[in-house]
Structure formats: C-alpha cells, structure tokens
C-alpha positions in Angstrom: -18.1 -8.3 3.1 -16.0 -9.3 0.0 -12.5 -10.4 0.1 -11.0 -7.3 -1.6 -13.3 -5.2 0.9 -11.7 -7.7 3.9 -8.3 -6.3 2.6 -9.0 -2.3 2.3 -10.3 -2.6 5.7 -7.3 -4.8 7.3 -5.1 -1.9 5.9 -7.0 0.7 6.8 -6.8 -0.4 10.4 -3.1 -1.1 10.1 -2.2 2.1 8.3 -4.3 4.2 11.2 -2.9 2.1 14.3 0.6 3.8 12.4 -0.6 7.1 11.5 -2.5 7.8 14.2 0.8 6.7 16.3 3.3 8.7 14.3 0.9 11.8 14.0 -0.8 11.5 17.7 -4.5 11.5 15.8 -7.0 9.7 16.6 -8.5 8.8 13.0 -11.2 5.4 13.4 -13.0 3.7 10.4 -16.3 5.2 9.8 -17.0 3.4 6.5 -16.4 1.7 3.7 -17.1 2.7 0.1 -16.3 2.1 -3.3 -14.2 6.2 -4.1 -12.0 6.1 -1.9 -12.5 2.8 -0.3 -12.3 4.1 3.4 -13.8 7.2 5.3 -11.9 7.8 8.5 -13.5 10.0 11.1 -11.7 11.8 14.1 -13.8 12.8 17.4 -13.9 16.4 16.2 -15.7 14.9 12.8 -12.4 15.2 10.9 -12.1 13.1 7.9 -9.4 11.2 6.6 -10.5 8.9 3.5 -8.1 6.6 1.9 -8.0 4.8 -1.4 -6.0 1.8 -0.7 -3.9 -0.7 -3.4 -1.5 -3.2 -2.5 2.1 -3.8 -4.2 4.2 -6.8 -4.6 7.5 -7.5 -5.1 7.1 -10.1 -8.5 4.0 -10.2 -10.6 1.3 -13.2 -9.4 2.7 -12.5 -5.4 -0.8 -11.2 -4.9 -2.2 -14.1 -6.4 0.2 -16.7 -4.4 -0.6 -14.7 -1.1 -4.1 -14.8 -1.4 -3.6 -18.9 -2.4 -4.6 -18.1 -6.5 -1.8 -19.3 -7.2 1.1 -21.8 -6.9 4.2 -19.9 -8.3 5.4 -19.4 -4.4 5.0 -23.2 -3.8 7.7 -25.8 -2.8 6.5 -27.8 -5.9 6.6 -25.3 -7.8 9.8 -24.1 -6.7 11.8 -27.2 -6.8 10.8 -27.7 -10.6 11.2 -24.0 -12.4 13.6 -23.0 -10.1 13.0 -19.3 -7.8 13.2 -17.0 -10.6 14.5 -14.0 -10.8 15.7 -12.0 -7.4 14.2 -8.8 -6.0 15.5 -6.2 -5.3 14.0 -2.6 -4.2 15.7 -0.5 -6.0 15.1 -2.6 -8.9 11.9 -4.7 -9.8 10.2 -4.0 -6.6 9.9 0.0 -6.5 8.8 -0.5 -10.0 5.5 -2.3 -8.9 5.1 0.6 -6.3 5.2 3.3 -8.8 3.4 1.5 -11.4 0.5 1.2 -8.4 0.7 4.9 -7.9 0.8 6.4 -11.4 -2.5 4.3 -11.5 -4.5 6.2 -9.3 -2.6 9.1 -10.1 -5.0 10.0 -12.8 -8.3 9.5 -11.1 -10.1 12.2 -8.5 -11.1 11.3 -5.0 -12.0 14.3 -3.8 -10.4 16.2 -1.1 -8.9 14.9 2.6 -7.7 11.5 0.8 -4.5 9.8 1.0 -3.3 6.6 -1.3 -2.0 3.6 0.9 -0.2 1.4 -0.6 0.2 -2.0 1.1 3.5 -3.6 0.5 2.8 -7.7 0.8 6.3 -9.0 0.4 7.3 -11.2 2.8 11.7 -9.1 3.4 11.0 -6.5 5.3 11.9 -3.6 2.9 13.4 -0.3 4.3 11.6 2.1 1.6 13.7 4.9 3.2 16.6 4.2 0.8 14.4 5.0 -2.1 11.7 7.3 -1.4 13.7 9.9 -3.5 14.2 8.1 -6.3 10.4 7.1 -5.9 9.4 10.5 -5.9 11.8 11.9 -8.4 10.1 9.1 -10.8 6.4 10.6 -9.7 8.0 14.3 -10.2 5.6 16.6 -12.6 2.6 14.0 -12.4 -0.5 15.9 -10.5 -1.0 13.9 -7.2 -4.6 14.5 -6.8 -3.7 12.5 -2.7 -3.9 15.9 -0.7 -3.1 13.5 2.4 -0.1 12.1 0.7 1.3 8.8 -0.9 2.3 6.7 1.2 3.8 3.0 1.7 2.4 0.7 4.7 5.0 -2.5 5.2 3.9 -4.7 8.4 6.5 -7.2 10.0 6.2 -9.2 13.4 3.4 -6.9 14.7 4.8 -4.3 13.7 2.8 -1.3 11.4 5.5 1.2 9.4 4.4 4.2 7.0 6.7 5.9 4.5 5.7 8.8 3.2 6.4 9.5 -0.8 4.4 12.3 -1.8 
C-alpha cells in the first residue's frame, strides 16, 4: 500500500467512525480505488464512496507533517522566525476552498462525498465559517451528492462539518 493510499484509508476510517456516529449508519470500508479513492458498503449493500483530500493551514504543512520538510522545525524556526499567523477565517479557509473547487470540476459518479481532512495541529471550530465557505462555493456545480465535508481529529476525538 502507498503512503498517499495509507492516508485515504486512515481518513476514511476516521471520517466513518464520525459519520456513522452522528448519522447512526453503519458504513465499513469495502475498497480502495483510484475515482473516488474509497467504496464504503453498509450491511444492506449501500454504498457510500468518498474522494478524500487533505487541507492545511500554511503551504508546505503537508510536507512538514509527513517529515518532507523542515519549515515546522525548531531550527528552522529559531532562524526565519514563525511566519505569518493563521487564522480560519483568513489563510486557512482559503486552503479548504481552494481543495474543494479542485474536485469541484471532476465526476465521481453518484453516492460520493468529498472529505477533506484538516491536518493542522489548533483545533479549528469550522462552525464559525461554514457559511462564508459555502457562500464562496455558491453557483459552482458540486458534483458530491453525499456532501462536502470537513473531518478535523483532536485527542481521539473524530468531528465532521458539513459544507455542502
């Protein structure tokens, strides 16, 4: 299994264990593939497929996360300094959105929903800016009959916002 297939599966199961909570389903991983990335099967044979994608609060966090690169570091810190502060109404819903218009324009097919993983390391409350989110995704065709939605995970703890 590739790294990038490690990940869509990691949140696949974290985005379920939520879902399935929330929406008192019972959805379990039936396989992976490559559009959408994940095939979810109830015990009734209903499918739930999701094309995953991750967001980050500053450009290269993926990167530093995954250990690609050293902009998170101590080193690096103490000689350029933090850079510029996030902030989610600001710089960070701007990566979301930018993630989403992405697959926007692409066709999955039907019973699919986009996850986006959020990766930051503060423990957002996307709640306070869903509407502007969805505002900004207003008149775009959202081809994610299953909806958009936003997976954060913090001390154990799975949470899914839904945009679209």
């Amino acid at each position: 299994m590739t790294e990038k297939e490690k990940i869509e599966k990691a949140t696949a199961e974290k985005f379920l264990a939520a879902y399935n909570a929330n929406f008192n389903t019972a959805f379990e991983i039936k396989e992976q593939s490559d559009n959408p990335d994940i095939v979810c099967e109830d015990k009734d044979g209903n499918q739930l497929k999701l094309e995953i994608t991750l967001t980050e609060d500053q450009n290269n966090d993926i990167k530093a996360l995954l250990g690609r690169s050293g902009h998170k570091s101590i080193g690096y810190v103490r000689k350029h300094g933090m850079g510029q502060a996030s902030a989610l109404s600001g710089n960070v819903m701007e990566h979301a959105y930018n993630r989403i218009l992405v697959k926007m324009y692409k066709d999955y097919g039907t019973n699919v929903a986009l996850v986006i993983r959020d990766v930051s390391r503060l423990e957002w409350d996307w709640n306070t800016c869903l509407s502007e989110l969805t505002t900004k995704l207003k008149g775009i065709s959202n081809p994610f009959d299953k909806g958009v939605w936003i997976l954060t995970t913090s001390q154990n703890q799975n949470r899914i916002f839904r945009v679209l």
